[in-house]
Kinemage of the C-alpha trace (Angstrom):
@kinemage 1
@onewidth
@group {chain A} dominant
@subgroup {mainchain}
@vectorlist {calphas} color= white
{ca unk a 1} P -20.287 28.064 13.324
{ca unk a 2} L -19.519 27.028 9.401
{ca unk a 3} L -16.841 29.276 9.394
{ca unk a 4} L -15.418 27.301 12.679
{ca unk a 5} L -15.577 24.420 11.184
{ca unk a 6} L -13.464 25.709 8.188
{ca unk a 7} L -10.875 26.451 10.091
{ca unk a 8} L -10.688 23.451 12.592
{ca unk a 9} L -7.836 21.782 12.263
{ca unk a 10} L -8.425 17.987 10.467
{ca unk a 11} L -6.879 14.651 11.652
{ca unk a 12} L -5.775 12.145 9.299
{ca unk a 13} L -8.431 9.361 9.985
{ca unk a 14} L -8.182 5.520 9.462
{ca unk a 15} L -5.522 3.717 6.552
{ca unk a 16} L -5.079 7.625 5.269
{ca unk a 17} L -2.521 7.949 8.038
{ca unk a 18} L 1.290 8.559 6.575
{ca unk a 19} L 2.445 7.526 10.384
{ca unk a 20} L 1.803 4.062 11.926
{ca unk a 21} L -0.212 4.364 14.423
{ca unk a 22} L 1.609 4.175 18.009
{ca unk a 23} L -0.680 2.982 20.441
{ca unk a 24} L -3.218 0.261 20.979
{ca unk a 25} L -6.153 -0.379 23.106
{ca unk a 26} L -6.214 -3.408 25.495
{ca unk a 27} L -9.478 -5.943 24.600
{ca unk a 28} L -10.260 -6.625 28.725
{ca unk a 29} L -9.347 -3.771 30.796
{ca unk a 30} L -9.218 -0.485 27.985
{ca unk a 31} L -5.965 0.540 29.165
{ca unk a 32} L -3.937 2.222 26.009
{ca unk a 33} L -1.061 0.590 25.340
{ca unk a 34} L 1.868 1.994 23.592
{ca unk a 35} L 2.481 -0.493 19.879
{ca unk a 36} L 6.380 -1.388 20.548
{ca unk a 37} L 6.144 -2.301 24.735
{ca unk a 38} L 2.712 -4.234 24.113
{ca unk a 39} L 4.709 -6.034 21.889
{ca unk a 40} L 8.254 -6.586 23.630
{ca unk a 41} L 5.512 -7.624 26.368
{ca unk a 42} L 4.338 -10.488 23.986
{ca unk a 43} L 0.941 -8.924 23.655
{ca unk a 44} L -0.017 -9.025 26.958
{ca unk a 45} L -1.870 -6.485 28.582
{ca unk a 46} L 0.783 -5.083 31.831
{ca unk a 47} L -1.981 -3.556 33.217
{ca unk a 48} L -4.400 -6.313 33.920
{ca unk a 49} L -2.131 -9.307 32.466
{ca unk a 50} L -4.911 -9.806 29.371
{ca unk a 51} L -3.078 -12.086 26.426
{ca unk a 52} L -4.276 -10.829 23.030
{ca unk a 53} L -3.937 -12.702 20.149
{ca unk a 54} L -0.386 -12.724 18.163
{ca unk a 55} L -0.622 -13.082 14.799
{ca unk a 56} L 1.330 -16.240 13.112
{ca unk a 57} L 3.931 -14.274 11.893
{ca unk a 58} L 5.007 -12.407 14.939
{ca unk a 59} L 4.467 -15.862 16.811
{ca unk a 60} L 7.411 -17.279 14.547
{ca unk a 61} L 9.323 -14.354 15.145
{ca unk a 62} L 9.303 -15.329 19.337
{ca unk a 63} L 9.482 -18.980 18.796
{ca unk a 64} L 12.324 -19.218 15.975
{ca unk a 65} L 16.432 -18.668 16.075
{ca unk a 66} L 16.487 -14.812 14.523
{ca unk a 67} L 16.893 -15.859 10.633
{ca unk a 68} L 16.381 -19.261 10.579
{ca unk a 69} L 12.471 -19.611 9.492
{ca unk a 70} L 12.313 -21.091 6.140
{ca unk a 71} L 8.471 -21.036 5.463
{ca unk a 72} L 7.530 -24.815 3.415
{ca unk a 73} L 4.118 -24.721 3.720
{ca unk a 74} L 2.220 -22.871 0.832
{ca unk a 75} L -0.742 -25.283 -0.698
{ca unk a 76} L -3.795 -23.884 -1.737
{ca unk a 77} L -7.145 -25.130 -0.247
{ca unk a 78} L -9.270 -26.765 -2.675
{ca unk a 79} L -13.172 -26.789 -2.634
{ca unk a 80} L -13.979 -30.015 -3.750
{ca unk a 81} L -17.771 -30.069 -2.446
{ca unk a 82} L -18.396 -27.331 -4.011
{ca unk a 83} L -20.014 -25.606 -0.748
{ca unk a 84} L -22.286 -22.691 -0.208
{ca unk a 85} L -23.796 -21.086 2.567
{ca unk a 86} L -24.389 -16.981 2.457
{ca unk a 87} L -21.541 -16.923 -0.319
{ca unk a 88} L -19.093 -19.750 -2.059
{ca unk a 89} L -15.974 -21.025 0.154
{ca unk a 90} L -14.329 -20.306 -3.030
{ca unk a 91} L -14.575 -16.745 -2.335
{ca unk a 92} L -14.025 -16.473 0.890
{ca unk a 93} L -10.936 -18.364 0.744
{ca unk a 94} L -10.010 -15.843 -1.778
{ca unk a 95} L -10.689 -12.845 0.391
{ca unk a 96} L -8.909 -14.741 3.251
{ca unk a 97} L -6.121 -14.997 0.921
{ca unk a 98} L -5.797 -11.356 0.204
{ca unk a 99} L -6.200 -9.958 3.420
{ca unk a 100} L -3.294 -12.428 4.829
{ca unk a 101} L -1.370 -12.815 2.284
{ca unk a 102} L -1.381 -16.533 2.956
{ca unk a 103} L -2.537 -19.295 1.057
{ca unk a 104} L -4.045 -21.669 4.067
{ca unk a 105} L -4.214 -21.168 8.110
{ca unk a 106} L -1.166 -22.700 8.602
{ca unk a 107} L 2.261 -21.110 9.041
{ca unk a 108} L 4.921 -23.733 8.928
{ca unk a 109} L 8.450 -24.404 8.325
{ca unk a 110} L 12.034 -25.776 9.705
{ca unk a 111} L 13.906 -23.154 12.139
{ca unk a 112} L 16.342 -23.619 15.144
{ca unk a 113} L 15.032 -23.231 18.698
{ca unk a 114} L 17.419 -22.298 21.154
{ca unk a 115} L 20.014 -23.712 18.398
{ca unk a 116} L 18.012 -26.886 18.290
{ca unk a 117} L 16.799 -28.058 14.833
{ca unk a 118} L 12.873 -27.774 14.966
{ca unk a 119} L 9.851 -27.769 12.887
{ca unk a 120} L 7.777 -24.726 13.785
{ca unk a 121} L 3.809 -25.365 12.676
{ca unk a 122} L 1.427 -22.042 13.448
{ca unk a 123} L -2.387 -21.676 12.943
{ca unk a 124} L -3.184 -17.978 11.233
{ca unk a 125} L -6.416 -17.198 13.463
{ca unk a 126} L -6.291 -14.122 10.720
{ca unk a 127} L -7.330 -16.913 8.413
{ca unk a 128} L -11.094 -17.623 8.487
{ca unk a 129} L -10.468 -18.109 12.260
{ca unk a 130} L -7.689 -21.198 12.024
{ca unk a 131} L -10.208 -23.428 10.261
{ca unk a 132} L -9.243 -26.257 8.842
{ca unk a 133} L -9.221 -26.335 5.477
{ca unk a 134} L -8.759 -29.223 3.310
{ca unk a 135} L -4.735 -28.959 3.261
{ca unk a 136} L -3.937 -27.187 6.980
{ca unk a 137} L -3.430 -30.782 8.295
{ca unk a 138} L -0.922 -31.810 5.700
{ca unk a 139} L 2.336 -30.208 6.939
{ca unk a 140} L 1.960 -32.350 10.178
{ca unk a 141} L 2.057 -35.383 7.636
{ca unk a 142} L 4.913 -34.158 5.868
{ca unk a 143} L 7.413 -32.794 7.998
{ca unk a 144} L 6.642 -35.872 10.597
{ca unk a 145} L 7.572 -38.258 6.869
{ca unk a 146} L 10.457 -36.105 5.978
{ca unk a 147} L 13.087 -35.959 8.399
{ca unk a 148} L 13.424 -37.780 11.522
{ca unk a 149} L 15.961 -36.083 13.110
{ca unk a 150} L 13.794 -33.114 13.463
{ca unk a 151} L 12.147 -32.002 16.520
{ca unk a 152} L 8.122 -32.536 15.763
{ca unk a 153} L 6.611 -31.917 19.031
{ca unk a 154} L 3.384 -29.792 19.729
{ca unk a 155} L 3.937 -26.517 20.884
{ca unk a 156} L 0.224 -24.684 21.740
{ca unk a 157} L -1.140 -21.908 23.630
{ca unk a 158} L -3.745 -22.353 26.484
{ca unk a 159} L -7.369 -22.157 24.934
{ca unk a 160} L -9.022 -18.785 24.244
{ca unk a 161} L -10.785 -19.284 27.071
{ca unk a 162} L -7.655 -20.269 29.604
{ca unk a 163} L -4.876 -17.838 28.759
{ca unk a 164} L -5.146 -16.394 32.071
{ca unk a 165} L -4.540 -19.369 34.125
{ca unk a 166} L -1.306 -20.354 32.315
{ca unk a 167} L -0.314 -22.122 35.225
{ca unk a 168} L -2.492 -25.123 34.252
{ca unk a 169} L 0.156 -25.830 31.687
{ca unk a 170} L 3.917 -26.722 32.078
{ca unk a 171} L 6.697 -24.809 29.806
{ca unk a 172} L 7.645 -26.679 27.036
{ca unk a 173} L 10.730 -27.429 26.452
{ca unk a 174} L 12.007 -27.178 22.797
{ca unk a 175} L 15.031 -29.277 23.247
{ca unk a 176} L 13.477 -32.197 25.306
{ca unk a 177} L 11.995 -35.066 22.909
{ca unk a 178} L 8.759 -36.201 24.339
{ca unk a 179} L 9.064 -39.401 22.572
């Protein structure tokens, strides 16, 4: 039996991988997924038409003219009450920061859309769960202040709890002005 087990051949396990891993694992139905046709599918689920959550990034990449992001946002929270529950919000914004790589839970910047000038505004859910922190609401301020001849409308998914009955909302149009 030891001796088995000295031979057995071992899988890399975890982050120790060299090779990304290929597949995923759909949250609703269990159905494994292959990485590059879950996302071509916009991470939905083909088997039993589950959307997953897109992370802010990859959400720019659908939304935005290929090369045309320029990211503005980039404040840094502040903790001005000082608060505390289990641990400081001063640290956990910190660890939010370092495991996004952002500085708030807002994405946001100018881009085309379908060749139409646009501001492009998306919550990080990565990042403490899209709370609003005490700057998230400020791009919305300035890019509404800044430029007038840029497209400011809302663009938002269904709720968490409504992504399957999409049909409840109508497509929104990038180029029509709501106004």
């Amino acid at each position: 039996m030891a001796l088995e087990r000295l031979f057995r051949r071992k899988r890399p396990s975890g982050g120790n991988r060299d090779v990304p891993e290929l597949w995923t694992k759909c949250e609703a139905c269990g159905a494994q997924l292959y990485k590059k046709e879950f996302r071509e599918n916009l991470y939905v689920c083909p088997k039993c038409g589950h959307h997953h959550r897109v992370p802010a990034s990859e959400r720019v990449e659908m939304l935005a003219d290929a090369g045309t992001f320029q990211e503005i946002t980039g404040l840094r929270p502040l903790d001005p009450l000082g608060f505390v529950d289990t641990k400081p919000y001063a640290e956990r914004l910190r660890a939010y920061q370092e495991e996004t790589g952002r500085k708030d839970a807002i994405l946001g910047g100018t881009c085309t859309i379908g060749g139409v000038p646009a501001v492009l505004l998306v919550m990080d859910y990565a990042f403490a769960g899209g709370s609003m922190g005490s700057v998230v609401g400020r791009p919305f301020y300035t890019f509404d202040a800044a430029d007038d001849s840029l497209s400011a409308d809302p663009f938002c998914r269904p709720p968490f709890n409504q992504q399957h009955h999409t049909s409840h909302y109508p497509y929104h149009d990038p180029t029509h002005h709501y106004n």
